[in-house]
Each structure stands twice: as C-alpha cells, then as structure tokens.
DSSP file (Angstrom, degrees, kcal/mol; ACC not computed):
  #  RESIDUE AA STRUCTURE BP1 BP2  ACC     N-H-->O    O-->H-N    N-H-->O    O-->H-N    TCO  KAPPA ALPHA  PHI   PSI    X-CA   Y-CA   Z-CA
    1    1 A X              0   0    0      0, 0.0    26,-0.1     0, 0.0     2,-0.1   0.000 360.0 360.0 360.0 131.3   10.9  -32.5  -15.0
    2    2 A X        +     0   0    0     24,-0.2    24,-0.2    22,-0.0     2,-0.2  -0.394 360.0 178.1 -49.1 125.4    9.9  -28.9  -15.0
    3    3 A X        +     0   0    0     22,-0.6    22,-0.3   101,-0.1     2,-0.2  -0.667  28.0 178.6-168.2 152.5    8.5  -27.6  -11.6
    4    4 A X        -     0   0    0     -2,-0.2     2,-0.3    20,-0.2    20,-0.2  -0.497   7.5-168.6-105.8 164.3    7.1  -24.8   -9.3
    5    5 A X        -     0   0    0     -2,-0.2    18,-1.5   101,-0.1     2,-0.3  -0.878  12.6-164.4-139.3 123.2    6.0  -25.1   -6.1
    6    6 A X  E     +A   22   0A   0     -2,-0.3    16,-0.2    16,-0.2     2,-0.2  -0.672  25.0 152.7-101.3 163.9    4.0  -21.7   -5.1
    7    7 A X  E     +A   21   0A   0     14,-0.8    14,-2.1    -2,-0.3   102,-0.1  -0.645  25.6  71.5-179.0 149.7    3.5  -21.1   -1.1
    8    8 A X        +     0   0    0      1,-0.3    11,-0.4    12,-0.2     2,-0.2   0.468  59.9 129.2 124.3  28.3    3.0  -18.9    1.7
    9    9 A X        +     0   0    0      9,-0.1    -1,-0.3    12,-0.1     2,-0.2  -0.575  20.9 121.1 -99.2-167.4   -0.1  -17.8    1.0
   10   10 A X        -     0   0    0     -2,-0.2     2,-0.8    99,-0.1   102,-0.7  -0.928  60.6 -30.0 170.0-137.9   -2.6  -17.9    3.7
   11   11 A X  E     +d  112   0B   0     -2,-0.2     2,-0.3   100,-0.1   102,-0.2  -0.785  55.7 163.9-110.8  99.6   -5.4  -15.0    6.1
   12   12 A X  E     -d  113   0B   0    100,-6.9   102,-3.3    -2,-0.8     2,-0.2  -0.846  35.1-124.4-114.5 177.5   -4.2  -11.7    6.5
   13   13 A X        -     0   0    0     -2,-0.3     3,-0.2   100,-0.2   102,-0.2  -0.393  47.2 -86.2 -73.9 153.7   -6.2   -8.5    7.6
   14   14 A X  S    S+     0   0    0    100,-0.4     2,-0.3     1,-0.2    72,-0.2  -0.402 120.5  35.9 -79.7 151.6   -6.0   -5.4    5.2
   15   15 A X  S    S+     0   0    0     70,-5.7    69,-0.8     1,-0.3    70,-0.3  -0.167 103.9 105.3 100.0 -48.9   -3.3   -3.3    5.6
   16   16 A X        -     0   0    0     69,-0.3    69,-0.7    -2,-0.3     2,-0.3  -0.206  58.5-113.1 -62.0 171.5   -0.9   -6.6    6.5
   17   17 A X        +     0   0    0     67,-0.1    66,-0.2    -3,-0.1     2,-0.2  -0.741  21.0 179.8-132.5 139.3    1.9   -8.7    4.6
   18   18 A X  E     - B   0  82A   0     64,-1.2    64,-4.4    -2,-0.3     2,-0.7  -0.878  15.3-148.3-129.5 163.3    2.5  -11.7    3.3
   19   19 A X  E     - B   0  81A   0    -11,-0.4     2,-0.6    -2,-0.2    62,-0.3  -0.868  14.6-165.0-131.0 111.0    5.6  -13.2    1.5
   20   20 A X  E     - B   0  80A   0     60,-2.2    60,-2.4    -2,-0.7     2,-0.3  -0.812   2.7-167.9-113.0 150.8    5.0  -15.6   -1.0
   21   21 A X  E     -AB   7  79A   0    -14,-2.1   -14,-0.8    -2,-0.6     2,-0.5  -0.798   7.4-163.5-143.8 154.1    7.9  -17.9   -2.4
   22   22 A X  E     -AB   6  78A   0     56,-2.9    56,-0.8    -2,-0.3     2,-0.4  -0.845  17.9-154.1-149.5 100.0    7.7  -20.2   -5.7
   23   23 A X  E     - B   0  77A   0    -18,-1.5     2,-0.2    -2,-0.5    54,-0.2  -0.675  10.1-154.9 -90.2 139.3   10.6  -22.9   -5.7
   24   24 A X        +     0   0    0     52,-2.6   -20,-0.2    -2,-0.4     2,-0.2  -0.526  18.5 171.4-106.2 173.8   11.7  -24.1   -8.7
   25   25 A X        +     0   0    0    -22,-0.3   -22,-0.6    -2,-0.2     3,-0.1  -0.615  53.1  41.8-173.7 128.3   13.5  -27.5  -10.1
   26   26 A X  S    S+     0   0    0      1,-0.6   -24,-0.2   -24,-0.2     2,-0.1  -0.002  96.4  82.3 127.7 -17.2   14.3  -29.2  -13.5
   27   27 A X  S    S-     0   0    0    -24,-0.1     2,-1.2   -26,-0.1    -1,-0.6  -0.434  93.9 -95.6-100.5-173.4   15.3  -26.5  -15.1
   28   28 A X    >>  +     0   0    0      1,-0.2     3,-1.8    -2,-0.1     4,-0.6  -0.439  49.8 179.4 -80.7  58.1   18.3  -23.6  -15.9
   29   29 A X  T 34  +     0   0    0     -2,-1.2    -1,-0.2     1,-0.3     3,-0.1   0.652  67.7  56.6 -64.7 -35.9   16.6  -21.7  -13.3
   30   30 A X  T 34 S+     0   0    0     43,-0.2    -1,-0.3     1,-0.2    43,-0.1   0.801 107.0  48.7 -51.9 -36.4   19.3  -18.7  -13.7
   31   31 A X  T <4 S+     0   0    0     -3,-1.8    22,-0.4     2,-0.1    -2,-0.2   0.818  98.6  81.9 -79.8 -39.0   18.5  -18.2  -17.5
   32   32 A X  S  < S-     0   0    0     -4,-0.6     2,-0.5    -3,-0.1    67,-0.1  -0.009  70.0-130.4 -82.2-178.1   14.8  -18.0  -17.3
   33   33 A X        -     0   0    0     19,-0.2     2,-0.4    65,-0.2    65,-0.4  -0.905  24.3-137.1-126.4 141.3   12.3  -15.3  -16.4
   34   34 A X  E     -E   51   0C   0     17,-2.4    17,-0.9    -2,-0.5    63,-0.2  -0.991  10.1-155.1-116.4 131.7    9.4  -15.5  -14.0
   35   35 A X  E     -EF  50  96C   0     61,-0.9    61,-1.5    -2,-0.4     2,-0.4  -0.478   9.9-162.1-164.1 129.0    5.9  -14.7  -13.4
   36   36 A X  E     + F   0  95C   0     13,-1.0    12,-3.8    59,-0.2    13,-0.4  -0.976  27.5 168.1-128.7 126.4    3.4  -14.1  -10.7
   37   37 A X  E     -EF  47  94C   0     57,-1.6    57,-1.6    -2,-0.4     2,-0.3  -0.742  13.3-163.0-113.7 176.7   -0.2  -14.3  -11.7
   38   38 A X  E     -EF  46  93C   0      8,-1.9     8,-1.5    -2,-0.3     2,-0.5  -0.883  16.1-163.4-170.7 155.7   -3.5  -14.5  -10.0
   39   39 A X  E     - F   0  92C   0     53,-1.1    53,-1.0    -2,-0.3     6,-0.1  -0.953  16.4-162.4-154.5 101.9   -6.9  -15.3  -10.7
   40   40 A X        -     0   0    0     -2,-0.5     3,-0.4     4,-0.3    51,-0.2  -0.155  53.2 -62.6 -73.3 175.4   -9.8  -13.9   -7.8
   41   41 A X  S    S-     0   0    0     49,-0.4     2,-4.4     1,-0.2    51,-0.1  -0.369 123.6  -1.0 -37.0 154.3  -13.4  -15.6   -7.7
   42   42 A X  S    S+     0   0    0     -3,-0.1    -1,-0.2     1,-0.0    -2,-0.0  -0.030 111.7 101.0  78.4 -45.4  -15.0  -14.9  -11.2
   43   43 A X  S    S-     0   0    0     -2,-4.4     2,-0.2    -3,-0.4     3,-0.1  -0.272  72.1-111.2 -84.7 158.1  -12.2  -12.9  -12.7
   44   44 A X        -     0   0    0      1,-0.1    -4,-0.3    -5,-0.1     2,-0.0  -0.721  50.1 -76.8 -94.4 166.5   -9.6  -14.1  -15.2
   45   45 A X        -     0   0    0     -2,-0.2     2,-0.2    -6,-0.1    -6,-0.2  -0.039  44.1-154.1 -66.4 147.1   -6.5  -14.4  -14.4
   46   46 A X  E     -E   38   0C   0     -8,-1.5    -8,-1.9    -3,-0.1     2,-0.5  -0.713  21.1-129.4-128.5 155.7   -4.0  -11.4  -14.1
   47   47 A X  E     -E   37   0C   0     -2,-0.2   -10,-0.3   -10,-0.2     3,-0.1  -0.995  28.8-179.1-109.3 134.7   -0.3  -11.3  -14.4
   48   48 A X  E     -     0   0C   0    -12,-3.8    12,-0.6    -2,-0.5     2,-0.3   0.922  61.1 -25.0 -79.5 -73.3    0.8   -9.3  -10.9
   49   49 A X  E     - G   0  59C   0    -13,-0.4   -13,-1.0    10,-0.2     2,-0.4  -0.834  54.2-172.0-151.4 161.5    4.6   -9.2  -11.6
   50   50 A X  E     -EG  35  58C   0      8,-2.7     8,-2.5    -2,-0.3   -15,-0.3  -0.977   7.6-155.7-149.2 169.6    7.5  -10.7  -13.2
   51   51 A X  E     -E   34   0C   0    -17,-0.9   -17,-2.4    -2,-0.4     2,-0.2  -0.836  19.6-129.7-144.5 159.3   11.3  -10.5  -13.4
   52   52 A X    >   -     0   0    0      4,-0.3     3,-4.3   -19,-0.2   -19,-0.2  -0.447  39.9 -94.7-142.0 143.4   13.5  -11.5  -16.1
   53   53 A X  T 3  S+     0   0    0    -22,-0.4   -21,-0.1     1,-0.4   -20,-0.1   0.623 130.9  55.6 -42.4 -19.9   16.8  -13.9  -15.6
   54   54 A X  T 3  S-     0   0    0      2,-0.1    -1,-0.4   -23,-0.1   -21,-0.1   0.605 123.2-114.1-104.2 -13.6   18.7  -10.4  -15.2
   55   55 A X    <   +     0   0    0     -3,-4.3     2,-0.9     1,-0.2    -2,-0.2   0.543  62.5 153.8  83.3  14.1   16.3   -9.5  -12.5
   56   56 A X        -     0   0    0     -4,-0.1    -4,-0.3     1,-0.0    -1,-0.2  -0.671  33.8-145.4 -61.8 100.4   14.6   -6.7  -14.3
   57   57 A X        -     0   0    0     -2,-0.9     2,-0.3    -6,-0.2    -6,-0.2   0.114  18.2-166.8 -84.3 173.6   10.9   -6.4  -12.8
   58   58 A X  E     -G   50   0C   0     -8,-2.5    -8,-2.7    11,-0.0     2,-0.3  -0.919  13.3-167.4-144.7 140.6    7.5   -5.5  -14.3
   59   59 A X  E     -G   49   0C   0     -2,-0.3     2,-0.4   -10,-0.2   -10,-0.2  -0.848  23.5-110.1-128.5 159.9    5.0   -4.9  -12.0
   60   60 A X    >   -     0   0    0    -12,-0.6     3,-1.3    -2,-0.3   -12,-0.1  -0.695  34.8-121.0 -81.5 147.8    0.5   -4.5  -12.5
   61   61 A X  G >  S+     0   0    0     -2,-0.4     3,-1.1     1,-0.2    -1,-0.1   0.841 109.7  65.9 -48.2 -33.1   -0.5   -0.8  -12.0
   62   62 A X  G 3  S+     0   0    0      1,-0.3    -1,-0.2   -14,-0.1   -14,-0.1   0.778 113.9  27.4 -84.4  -2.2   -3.0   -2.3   -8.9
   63   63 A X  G <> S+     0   0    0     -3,-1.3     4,-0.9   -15,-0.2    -1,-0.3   0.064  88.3 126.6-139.2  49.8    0.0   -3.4   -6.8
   64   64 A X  T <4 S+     0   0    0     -3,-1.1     2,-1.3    -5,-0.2     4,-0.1  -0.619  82.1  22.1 -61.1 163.4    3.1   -1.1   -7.7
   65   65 A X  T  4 S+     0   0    0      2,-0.2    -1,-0.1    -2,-0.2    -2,-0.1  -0.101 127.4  57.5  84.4 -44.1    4.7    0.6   -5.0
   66   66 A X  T  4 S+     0   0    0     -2,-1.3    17,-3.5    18,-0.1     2,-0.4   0.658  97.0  52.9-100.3 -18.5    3.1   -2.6   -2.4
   67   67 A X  E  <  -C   82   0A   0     -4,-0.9     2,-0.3    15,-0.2    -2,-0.2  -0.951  69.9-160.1-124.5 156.8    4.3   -5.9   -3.8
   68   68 A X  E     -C   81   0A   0     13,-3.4    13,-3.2    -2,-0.4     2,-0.5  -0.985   5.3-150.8-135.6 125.2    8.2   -6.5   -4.4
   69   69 A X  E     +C   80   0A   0     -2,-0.3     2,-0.4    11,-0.3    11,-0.2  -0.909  24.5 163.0 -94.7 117.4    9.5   -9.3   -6.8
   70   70 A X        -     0   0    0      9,-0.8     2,-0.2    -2,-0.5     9,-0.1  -0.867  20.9-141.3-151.6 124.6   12.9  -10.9   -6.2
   71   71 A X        -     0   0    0     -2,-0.4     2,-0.5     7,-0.2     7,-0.2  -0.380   8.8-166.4 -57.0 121.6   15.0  -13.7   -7.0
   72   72 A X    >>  +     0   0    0      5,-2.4     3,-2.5    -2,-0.2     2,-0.7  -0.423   5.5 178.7-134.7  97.5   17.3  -16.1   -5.7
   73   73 A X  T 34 S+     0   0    0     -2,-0.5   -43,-0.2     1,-0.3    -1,-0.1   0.274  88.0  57.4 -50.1  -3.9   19.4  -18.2   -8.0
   74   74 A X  T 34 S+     0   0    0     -2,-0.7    -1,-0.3     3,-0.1    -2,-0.1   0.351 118.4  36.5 -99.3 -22.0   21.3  -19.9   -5.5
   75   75 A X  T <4 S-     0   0    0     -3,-2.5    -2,-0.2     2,-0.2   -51,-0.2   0.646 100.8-128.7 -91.2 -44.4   17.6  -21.0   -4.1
   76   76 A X     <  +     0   0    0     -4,-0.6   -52,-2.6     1,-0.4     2,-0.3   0.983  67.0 139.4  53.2  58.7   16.0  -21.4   -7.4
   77   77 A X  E     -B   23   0A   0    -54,-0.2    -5,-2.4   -56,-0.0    -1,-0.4  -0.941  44.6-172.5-137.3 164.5   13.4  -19.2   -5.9
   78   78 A X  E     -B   22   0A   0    -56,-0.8   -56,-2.9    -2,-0.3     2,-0.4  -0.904  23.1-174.5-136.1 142.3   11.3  -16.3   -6.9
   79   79 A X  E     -B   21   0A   0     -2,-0.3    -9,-0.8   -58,-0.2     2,-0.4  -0.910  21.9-143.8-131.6-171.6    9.1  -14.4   -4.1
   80   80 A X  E     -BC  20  69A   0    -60,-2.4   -60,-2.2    -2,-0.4     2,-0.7  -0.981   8.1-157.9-118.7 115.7    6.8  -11.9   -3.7
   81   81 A X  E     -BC  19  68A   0    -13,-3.2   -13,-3.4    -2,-0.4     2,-0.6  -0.915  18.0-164.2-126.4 112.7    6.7   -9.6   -0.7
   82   82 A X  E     +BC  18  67A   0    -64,-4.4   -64,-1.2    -2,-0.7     2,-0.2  -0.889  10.1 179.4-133.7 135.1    3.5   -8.3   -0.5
   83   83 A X        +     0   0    0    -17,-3.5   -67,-0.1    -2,-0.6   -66,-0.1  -0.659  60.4  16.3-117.4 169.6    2.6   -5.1    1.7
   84   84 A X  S    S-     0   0    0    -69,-0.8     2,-0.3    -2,-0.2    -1,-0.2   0.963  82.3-155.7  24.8  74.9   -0.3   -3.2    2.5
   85   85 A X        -     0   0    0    -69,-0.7   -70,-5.7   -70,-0.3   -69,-0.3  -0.579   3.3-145.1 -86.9 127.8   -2.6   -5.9    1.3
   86   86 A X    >   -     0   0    0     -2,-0.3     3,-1.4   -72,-0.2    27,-0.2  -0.526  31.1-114.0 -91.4 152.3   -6.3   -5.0    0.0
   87   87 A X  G >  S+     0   0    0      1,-0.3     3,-2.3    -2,-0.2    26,-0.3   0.848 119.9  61.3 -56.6 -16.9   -9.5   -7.2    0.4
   88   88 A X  G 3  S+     0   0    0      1,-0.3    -1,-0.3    24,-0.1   -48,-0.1   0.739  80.5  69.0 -95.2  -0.3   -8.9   -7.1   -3.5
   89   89 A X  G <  S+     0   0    0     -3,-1.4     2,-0.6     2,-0.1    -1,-0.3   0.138  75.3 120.7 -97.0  14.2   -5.7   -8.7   -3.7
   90   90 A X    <   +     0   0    0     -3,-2.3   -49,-0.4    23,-0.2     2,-0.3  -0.654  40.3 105.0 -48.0 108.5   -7.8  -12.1   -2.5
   91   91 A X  S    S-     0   0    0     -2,-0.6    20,-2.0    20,-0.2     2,-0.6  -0.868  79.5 -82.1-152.4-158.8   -7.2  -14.5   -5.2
   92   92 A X  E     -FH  39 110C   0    -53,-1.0   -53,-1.1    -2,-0.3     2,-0.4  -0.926  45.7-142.4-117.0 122.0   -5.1  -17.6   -5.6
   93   93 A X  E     -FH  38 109C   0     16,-1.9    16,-1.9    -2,-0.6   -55,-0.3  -0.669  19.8-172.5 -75.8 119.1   -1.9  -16.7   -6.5
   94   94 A X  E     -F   37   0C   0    -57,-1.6   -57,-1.6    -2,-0.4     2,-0.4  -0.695  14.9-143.7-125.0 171.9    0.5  -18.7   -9.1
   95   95 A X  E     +F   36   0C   0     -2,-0.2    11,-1.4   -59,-0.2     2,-0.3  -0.767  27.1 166.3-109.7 149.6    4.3  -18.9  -10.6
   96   96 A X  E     -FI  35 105C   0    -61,-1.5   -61,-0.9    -2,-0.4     2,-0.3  -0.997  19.3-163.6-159.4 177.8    5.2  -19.7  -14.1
   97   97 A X  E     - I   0 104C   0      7,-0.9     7,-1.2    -2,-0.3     2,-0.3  -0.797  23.0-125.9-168.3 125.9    7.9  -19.6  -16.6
   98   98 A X  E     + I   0 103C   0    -65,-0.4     2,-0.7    -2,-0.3     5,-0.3  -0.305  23.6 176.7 -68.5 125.5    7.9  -19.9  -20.1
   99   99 A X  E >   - I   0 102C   0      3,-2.1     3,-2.5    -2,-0.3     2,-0.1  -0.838  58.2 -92.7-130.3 106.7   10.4  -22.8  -21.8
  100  100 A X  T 3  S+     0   0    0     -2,-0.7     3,-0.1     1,-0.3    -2,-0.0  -0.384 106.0  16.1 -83.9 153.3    9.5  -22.2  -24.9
  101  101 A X  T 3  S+     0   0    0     -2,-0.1     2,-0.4     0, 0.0    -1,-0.3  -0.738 122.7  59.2-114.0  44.3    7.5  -23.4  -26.5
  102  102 A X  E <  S-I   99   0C   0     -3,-2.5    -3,-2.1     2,-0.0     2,-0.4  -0.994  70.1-138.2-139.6 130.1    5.7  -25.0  -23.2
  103  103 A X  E     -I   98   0C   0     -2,-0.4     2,-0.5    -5,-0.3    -5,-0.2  -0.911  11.1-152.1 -70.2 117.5    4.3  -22.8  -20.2
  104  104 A X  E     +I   97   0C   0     -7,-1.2    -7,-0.9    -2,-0.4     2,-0.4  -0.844  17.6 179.1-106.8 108.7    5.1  -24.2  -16.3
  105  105 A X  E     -I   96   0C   0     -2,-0.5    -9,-0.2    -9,-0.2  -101,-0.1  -0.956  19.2-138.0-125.3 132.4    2.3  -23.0  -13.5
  106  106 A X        -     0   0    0    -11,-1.4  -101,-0.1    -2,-0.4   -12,-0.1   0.111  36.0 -95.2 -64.0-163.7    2.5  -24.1   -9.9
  107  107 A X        -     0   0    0   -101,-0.1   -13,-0.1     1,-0.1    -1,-0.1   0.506  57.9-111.8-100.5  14.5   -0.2  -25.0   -8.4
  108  108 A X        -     0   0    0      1,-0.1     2,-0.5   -15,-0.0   -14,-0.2   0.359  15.9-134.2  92.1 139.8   -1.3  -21.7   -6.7
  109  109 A X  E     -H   93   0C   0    -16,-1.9   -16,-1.9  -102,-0.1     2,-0.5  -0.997  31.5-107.6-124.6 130.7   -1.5  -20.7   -3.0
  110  110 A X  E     -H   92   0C   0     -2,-0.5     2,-0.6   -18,-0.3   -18,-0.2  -0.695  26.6-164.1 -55.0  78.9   -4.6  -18.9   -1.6
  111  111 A X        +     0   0    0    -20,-2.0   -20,-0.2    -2,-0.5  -100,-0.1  -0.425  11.8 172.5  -7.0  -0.1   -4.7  -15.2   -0.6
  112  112 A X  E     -d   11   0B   0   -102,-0.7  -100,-6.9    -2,-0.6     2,-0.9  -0.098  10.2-171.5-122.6 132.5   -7.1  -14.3    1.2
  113  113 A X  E     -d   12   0B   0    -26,-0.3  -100,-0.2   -27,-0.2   -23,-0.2  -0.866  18.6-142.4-122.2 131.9   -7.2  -10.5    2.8
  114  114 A X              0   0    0   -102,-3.3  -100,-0.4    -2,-0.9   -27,-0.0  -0.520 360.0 360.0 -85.0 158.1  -10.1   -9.6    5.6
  115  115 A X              0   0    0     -2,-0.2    -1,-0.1  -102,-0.2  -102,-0.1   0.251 360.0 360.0 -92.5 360.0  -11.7   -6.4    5.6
C-alpha cells in the first residue's frame, strides 16, 4: 500500500523556519518524483515544489530563493526546508506522487505563520 505521511508543520512567527518531512512507504521510492502542494483558507490548492527521482527541483515563483526541496532515498523521505516564512505561506501543506495512472496525497500538516 502506497503512503505519505506529511509532518512538521506547526506556529512560527514571520521571518522563522520550519522543516517539513513527508515519509514514504509501498512504493519504488527512488524512481518516483515528488510534490509539495498547499491549499490556504479559501484558495485552491498550489503546487510549492517538486523534485524528480534524479533530484532535479521546481520551485513556485512565491517561495523561490526561501523554501529548499530535498530527498533522501535511503529514508524514503522528501522535506521541505522552509525559511523566511510569510503570514502567507499559512496553509496546510501536503506530499504526493504520481504512480500512474493513480495520485498519492498525505494527509497534510498545518502552517501556520504569525504576523
């Protein structure tokens, strides 16, 4: 059975860091490519960042330069290292990975950055 586990989100102040970590299991976890979305109050859902089984990243325009994605296949983890965090980057944050033809989403861990 396919599955993510997202976590490590939690209350930070703007300008602070968080590291968020998405363990995987049931799958080739080296071959596939991974995904960080997130989806704030109201808003649809956004893809933040991704990297690819070769570890080539993609990042959204609103958090280049401040959030880092990186993989560790020996973990069958993906994180996120996220810096200089905005009141706007509250949302709930999730993992996925495509197997095709079927999409896998954790369940999300919470954001949440004070002003």
């Amino acid at each position: 059975e396919v599955q993510l586990q997202a976590s490590g989100g939690g209350l930070v102040q703007t300008g602070g860091s968080l590291r968020l970590s998405c363990a995987t299991s049931g799958f080739a976890f080296d071959d596939y490519a991974i995904g960080w979305f997130r989806q704030a109050p109201g808003k649809e859902r956004e893809e933040v960042a991704s990297i690819t089984s070769t570890g080539s990243t993609n990042y959204a325009d609103s958090v280049k330069g401040r959030f880092t994605i990186s993989r560790d296949n020996a973990k069958n983890t993906v994180y996120l290292q996220m810096n200089s965090l905005k009141p706007e980057d509250t949302a709930v944050y999730y993992c996925v990975t495509m197997i095709w033809p079927d999409e896998y989403w954790g369940q999300g861990t919470l954001v949440t950055v004070s002003s």
